[in-house]
N, C-alpha and C positions, 0 to 999 in steps of 0.2 A: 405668280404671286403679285398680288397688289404693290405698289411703291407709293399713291394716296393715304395721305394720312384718313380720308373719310371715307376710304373703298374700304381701306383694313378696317375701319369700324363697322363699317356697313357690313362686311363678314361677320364678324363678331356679334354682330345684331341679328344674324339671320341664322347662325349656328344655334345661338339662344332661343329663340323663337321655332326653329325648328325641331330642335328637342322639347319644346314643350306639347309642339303640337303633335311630336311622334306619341310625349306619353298619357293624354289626352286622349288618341285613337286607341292606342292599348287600353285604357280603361272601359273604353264602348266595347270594343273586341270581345274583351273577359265578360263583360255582363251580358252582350249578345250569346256567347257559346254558354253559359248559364243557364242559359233560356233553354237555347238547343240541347244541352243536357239533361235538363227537366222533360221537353219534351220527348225527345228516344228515351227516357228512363219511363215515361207515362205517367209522371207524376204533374197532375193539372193545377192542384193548388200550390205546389212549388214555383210551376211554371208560370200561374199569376202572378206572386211575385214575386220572381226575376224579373220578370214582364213591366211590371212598376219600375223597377230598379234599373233596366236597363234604356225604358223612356226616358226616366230623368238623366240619364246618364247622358243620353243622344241629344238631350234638348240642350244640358249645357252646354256640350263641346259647341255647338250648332248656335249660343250665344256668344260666346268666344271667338266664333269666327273661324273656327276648324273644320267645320262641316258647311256647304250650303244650305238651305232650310229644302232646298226640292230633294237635296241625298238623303238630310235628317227625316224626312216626310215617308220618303221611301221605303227607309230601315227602320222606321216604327211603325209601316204600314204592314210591312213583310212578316216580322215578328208576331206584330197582332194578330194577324191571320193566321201566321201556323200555330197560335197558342188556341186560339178560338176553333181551327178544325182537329181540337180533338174529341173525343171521345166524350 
């Protein structure tokens, strides 16, 4: 355990910051498996949009500073394409 008084804050700063960015990725998570959902269910205009919903969802974390923009790039590149090869 810390005995600085500005380590113990700096815990404290990073405890904060880390749960925000754990529930942040939870929110991309749920609107990504949404998508995945729509798609194994075969339902394509559902799965457009989650597909909306799930972009904005990745763009903001990825302005926040949660995401990289090359991971955010990835996982709405990924998505698009399995929404796009259906049917």
């Amino acid at each position: 355990m810390a005995n600085i008084k500005s380590a113990k804050k700096r815990i404290l700063i990073n405890e904060t910051k880390a749960a925000r960015n754990k529930a942040i990725r939870s929110r991309v998570k749920t609107t990504v498996k949404k998508v995945d959902a729509a798609i194994t269910a075969g339902d394509k205009a559902a799965a457009q949009v989650s597909l909306v919903d799930a972009i904005s969802e990745i763009e903001r974390a990825t302005s926040k500073g949660v995401y990289h923009k090359n991971t955010a790039s990835r996982k709405v590149s990924r998505i698009t394409k399995a929404v796009n090869a259906m049917a």
